[in-house]
ZASEKOL-906393 format. One record per residue (C-alpha): residue in one letter; x, y, z. Coordinates in nm, 3 decimals, decimal comma, always signed. Layout:
<rs>
R   residu        c1        c2        c3
R        a         X         Y         Z
...
</rs>
This chain:
<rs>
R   residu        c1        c2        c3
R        x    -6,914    -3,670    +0,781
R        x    -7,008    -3,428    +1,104
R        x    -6,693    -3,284    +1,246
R        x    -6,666    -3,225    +1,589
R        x    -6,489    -2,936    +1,762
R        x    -6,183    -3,188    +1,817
R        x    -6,179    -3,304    +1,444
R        x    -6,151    -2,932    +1,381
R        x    -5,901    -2,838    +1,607
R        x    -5,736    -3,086    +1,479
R        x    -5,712    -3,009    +1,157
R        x    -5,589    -2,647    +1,245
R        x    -5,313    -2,771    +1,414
R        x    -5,224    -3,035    +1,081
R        x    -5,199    -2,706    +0,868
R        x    -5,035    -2,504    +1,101
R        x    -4,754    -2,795    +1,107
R        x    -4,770    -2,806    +0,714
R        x    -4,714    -2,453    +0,717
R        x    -4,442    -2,397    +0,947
R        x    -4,229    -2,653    +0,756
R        x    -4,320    -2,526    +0,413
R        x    -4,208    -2,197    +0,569
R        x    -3,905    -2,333    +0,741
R        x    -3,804    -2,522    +0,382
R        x    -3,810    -2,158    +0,171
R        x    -3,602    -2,006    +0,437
R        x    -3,321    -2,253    +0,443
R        x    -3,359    -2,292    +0,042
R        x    -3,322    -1,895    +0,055
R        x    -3,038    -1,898    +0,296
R        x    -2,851    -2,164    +0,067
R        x    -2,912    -1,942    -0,199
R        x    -2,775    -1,680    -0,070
R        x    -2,466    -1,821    +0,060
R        x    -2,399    -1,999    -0,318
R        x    -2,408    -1,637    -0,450
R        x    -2,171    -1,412    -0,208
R        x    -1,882    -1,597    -0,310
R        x    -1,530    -1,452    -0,261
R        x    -1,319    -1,315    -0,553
R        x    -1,096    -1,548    -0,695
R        x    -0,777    -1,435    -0,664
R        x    -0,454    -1,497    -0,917
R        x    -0,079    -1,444    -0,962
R        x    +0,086    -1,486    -1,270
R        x    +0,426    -1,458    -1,353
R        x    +0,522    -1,323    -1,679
R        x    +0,948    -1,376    -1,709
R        x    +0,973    -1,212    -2,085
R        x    +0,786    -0,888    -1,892
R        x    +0,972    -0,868    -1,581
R        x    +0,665    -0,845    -1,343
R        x    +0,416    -1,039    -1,180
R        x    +0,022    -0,935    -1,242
R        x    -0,219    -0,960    -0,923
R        x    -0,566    -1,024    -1,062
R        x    -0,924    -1,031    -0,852
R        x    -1,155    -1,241    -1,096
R        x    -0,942    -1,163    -1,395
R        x    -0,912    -0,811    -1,311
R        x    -0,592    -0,646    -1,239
R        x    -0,517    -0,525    -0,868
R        x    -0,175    -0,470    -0,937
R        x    +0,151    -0,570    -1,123
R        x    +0,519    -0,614    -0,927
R        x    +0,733    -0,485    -1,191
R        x    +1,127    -0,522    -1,203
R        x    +1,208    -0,406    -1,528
R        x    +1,577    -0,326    -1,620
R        x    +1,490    -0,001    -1,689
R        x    +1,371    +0,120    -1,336
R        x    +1,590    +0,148    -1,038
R        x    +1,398    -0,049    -0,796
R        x    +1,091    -0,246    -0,807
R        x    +0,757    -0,136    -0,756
R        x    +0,381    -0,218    -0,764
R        x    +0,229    -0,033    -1,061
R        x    -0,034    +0,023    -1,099
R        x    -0,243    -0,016    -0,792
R        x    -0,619    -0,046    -0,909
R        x    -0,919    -0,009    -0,649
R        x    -1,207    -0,332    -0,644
R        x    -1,396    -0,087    -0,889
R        x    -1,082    -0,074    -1,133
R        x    -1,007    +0,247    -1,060
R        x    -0,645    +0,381    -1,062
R        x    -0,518    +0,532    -0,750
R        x    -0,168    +0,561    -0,860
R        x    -0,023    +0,853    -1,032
R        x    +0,043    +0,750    -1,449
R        x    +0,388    +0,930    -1,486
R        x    +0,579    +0,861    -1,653
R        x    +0,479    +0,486    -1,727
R        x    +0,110    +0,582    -1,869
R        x    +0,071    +0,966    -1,844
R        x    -0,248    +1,120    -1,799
R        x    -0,419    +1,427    -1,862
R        x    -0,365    +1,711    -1,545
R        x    -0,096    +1,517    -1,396
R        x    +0,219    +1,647    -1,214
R        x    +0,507    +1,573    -1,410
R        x    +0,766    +1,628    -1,096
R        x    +0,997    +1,359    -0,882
R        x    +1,031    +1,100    -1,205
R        x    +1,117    +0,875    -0,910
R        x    +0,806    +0,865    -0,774
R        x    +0,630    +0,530    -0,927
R        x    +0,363    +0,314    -0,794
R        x    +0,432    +0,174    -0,457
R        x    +0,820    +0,124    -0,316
R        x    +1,035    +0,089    -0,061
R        x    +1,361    +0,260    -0,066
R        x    +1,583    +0,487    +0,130
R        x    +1,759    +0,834    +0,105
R        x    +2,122    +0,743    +0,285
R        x    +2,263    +0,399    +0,254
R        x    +2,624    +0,394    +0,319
R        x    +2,618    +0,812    +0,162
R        x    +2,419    +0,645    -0,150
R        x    +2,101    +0,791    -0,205
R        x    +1,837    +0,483    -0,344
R        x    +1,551    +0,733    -0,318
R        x    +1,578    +0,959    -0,545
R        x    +1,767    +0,730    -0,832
R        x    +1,565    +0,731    -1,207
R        x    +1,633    +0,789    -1,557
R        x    +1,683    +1,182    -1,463
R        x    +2,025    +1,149    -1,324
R        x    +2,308    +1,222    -1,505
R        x    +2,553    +0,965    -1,595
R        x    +2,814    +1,172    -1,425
R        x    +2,657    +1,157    -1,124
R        x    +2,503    +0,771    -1,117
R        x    +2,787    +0,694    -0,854
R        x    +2,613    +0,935    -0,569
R        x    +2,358    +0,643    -0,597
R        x    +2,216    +0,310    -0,530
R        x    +1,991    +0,016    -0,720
R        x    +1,766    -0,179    -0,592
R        x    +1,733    -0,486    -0,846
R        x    +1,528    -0,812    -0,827
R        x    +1,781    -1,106    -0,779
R        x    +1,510    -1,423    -0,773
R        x    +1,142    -1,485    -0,775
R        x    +1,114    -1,720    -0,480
R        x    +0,732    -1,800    -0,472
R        x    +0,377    -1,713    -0,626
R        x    +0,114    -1,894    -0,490
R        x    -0,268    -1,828    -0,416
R        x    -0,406    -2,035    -0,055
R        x    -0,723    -2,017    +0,092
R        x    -0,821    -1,659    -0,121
R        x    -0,469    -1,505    -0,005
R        x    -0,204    -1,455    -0,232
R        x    +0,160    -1,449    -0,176
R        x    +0,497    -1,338    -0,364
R        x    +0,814    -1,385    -0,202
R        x    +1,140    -1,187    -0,344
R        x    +1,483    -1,191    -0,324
R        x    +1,644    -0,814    -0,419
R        x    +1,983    -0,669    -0,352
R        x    +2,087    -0,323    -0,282
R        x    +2,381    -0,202    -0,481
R        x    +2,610    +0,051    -0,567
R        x    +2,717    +0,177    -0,910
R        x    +2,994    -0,080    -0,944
R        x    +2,742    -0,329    -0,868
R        x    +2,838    -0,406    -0,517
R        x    +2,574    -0,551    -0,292
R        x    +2,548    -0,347    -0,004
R        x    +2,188    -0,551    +0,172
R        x    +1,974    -0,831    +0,075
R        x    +1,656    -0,767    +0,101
R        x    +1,368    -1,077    +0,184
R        x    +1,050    -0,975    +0,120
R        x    +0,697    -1,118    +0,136
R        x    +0,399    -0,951    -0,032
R        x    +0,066    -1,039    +0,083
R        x    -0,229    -1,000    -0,124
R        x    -0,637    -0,970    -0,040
R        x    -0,959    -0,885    -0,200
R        x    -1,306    -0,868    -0,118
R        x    -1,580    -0,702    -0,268
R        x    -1,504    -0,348    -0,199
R        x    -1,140    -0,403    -0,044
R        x    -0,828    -0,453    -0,193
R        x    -0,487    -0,480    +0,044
R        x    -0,105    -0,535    +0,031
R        x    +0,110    -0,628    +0,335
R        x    +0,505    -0,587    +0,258
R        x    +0,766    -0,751    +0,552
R        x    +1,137    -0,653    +0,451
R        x    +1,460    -0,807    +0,601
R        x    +1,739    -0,648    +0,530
R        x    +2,015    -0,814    +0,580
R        x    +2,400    -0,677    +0,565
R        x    +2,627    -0,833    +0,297
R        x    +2,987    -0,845    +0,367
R        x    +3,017    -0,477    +0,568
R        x    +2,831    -0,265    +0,831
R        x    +2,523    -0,063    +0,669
R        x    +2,469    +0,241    +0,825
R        x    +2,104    +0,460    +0,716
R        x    +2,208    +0,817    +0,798
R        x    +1,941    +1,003    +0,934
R        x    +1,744    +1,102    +0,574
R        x    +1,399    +1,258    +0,562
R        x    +1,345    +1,018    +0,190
R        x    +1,178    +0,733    +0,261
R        x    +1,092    +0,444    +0,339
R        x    +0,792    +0,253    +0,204
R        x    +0,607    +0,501    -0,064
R        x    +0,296    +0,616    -0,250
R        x    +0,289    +0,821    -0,534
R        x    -0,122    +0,874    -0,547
R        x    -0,320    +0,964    -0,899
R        x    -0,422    +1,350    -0,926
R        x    -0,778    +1,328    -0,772
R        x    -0,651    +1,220    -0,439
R        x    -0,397    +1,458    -0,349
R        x    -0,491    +1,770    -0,171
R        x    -0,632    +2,085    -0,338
R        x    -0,309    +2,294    -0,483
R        x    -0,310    +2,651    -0,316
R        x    -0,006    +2,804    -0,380
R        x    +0,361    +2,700    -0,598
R        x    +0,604    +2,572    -0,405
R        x    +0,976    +2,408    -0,362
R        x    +1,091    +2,107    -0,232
R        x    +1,457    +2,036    -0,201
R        x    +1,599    +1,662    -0,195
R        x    +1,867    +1,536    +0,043
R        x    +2,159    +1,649    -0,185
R        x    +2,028    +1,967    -0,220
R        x    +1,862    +1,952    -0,600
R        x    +1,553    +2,195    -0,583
R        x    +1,198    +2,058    -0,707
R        x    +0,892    +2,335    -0,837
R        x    +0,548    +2,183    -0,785
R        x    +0,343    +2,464    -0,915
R        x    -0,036    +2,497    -0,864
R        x    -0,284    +2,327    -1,075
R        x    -0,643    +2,309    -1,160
R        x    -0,789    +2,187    -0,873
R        x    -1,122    +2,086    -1,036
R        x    -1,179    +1,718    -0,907
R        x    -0,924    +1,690    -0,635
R        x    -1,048    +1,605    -0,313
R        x    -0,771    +1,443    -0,077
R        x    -0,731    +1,471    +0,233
R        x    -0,463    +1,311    +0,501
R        x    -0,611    +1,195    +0,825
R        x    -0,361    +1,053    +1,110
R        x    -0,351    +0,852    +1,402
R        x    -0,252    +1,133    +1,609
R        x    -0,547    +1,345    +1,536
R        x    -0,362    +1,593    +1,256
R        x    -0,524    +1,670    +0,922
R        x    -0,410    +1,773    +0,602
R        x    -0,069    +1,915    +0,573
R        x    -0,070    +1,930    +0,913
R        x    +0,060    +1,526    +0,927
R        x    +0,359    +1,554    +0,749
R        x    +0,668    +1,509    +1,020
R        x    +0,436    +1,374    +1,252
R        x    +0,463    +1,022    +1,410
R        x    +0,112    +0,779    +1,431
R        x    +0,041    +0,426    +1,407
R        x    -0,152    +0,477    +1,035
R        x    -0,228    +0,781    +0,805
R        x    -0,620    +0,751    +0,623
R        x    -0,609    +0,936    +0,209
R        x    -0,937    +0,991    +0,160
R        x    -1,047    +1,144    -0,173
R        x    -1,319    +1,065    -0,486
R        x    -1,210    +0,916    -0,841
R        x    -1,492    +1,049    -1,039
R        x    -1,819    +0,902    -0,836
R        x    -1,574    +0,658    -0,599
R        x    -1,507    +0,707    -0,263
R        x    -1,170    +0,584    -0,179
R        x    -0,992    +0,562    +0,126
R        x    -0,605    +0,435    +0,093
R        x    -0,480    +0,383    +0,434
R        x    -0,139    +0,251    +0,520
R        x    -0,040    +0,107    +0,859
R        x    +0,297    +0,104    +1,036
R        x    +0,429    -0,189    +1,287
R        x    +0,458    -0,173    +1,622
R        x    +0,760    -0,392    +1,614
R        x    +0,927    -0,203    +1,308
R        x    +1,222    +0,016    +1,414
R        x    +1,151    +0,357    +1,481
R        x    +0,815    +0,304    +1,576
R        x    +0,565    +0,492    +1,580
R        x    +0,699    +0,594    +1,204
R        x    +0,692    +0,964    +1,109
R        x    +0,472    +1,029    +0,808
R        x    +0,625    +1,206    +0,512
R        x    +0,300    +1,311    +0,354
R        x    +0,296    +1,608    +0,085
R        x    +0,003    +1,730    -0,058
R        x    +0,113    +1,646    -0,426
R        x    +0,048    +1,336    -0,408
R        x    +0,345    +1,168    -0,201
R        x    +0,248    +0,892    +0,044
R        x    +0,513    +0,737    +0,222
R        x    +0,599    +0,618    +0,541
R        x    +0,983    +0,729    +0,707
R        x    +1,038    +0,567    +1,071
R        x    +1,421    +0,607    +0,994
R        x    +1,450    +0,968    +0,882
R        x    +1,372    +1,166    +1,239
R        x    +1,649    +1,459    +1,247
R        x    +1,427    +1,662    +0,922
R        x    +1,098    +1,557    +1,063
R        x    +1,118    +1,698    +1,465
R        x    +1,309    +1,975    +1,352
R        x    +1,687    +1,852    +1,492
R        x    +1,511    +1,716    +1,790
R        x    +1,532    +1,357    +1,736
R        x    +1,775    +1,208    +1,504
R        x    +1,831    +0,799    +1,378
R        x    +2,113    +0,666    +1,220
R        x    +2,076    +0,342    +1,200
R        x    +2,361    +0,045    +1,210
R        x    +2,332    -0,293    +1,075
R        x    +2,668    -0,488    +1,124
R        x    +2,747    -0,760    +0,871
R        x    +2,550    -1,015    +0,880
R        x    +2,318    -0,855    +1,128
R        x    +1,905    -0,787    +0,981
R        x    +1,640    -0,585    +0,999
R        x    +1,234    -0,655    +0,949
R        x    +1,028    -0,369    +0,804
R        x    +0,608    -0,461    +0,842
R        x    +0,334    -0,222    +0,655
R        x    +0,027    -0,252    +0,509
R        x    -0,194    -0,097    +0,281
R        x    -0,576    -0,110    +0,258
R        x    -0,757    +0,037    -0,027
R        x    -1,131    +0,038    +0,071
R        x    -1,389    +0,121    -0,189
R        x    -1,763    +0,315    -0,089
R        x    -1,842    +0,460    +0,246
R        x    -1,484    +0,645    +0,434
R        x    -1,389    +0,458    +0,723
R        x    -1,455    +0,659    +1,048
R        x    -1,116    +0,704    +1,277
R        x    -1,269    +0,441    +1,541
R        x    -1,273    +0,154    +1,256
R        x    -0,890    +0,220    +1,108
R        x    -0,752    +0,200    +1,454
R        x    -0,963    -0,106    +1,530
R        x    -0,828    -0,231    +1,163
R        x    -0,476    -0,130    +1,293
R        x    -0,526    -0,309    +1,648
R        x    -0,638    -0,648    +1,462
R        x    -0,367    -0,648    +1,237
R        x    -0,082    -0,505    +1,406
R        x    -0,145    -0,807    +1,693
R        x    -0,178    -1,068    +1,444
R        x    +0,088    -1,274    +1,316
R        x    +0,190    -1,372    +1,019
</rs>
């Protein structure tokens, strides 16, 4: 058979038309492929009653565990565990480890407490304190489990807890909602409080302890350079000494532009951590609320390893130049918003945690 130019031509044009779908095919077979294979972590929560806590697992890993055992004074999330498993709480005195500080046996996982309710102090309550003197403070204990559940890769606990006296007098309920997420390199918790007055008016004295808390593992607090003492509402004197500071690498990075020690009794919308756990970068920041009172929140940040947020304690932080104490009649409430985001891998530049802040301080629950 002769072919002609035409034949030819159109022959070229058959293959090119073969090709182009073959091509098209692999790319969509590729893309499907693709997609099948970045699937999301599956995330769990499972109640365990005879433990007291409820464990927060990321594909049968554990994030973290809420914890209200009888034998702490409030309860916490311990321990807080990055995507790559790594620890970034402090051990003591659950699970000591080697070259930890052994100070503030208060100090556990992540809480939410305060230094002056009604002239109790819930901060700095623990095993330490004397018998004779357990009626100085207050007890934060779990009253119900409301809700676990797990929808659309978000988890959710809801709580009932009660703040009480030594006689066992409930001073505030407190209604809170944890919110759980994972991805690949992220893990996050979002805590909203109400705090409601029982039967009498609350009133939070002005109190530099408090309010939502970190105590972070040795690796992420800030190089020790010299002994000092820190001294507690009712006037008890803590030593944190130097250490080795072989492996510690944190560093505090606000809102307002301060760094390092330099952020403690300042007020910004969110305060960065950023440190290495062995080979893992690790940033822990934690966001205030815009519509939380005392807004923009002072940051109680220490070196040693204590994380917390304070937007009620003002008179210790500006030096006598603000002060807060705060009044809830009976009956009346208060909400309390915060997150936490612990991101795994490269540190998030200032311009991406206050665009994280922006999307989540406008969204809504």
């Amino acid at each position: 058979m002769r072919f002609t130019r035409l034949h030819i031509c159109s022959l070229l044009a058959f293959a090119a038309l073969l090709l182009t779908a073959c091509s098209s095919g692999n790319s969509q077979s590729n893309e499907d492929t693709e997609e099948m294979t970045q699937t999301e972590p599956k995330l769990e929560l499972i109640q365990d009653e005879a433990a007291q806590k409820v464990d927060v697992l990321v594909d049968g890993e554990l994030f973290t565990s809420f914890i209200y055992s009888d034998t702490l004074y409030k309860p916490v999330l311990y321990p807080i565990n990055s995507s790559k498993g790594t620890t970034i709480t402090r051990g003591w005195p659950f699970d000591p480890r080697p070259g930890e500080r052994f100070d503030h046996p208060h100090h556990v996982g992540l809480w939410f407490n305060y230094g002056d309710v009604n002239g109790l102090d819930f901060w700095n309550n623990s095993y330490a304190i004397p018998d004779a003197e357990k009626s100085k403070f207050g007890r934060i204990n779990l009253k119900k489990v409301n809700s676990v559940s797990v929808k659309d890769g978000v988890g959710e606990l809801t709580v009932t807890q009660e703040w009480k006296n030594e006689a066992g007098e409930t001073l505030l309920e407190e209604n809170t909602s944890f919110i759980f997420k994972a991805n690949e390199s992220e893990r996050s918790v979002e805590r909203i409080a109400t705090l409601t007055a029982t039967n009498q008016k609350v009133t939070f004295t002005d109190n530099k302890e408090g309010m939502l808390a970190l105590r972070v593992a040795r690796e992420l607090e800030h190089p020790s350079t010299k002994p000092e003492l820190f001294t507690d509402a009712s006037g008890k004197i803590t030593d944190v000494p130097t250490m080795n500071n072989e492996g510690i690498t944190g560093m505090y990075t606000s809102s307002n532009g301060k760094r390092g020690d330099d952020v403690w009794g300042t007020r910004g919308d969110w305060v960065n951590l950023e440190g290495k756990i062995g080979t893992e970068n690790i940033s822990v920041i934690i966001f205030d609320h815009p519509e939380n009172v005392g807004y923009p929140t002072y940051w109680h940040a220490r070196g040693y390893g204590l994380f917390a947020a304070n937007p009620l304690g003002q008179k210790a932080m500006s030096e006598g130049k603000e002060e807060l104490n705060y009044e809830l009649e009976a009956g009346e409430s208060m909400t309390f918003r915060f997150k936490m985001e612990i991101i795994s891998g490269d540190n998030p530049k200032v311009p991406e945690v206050e665009s994280r802040f922006k999307t989540w301080s406008n969204s809504k629950k």
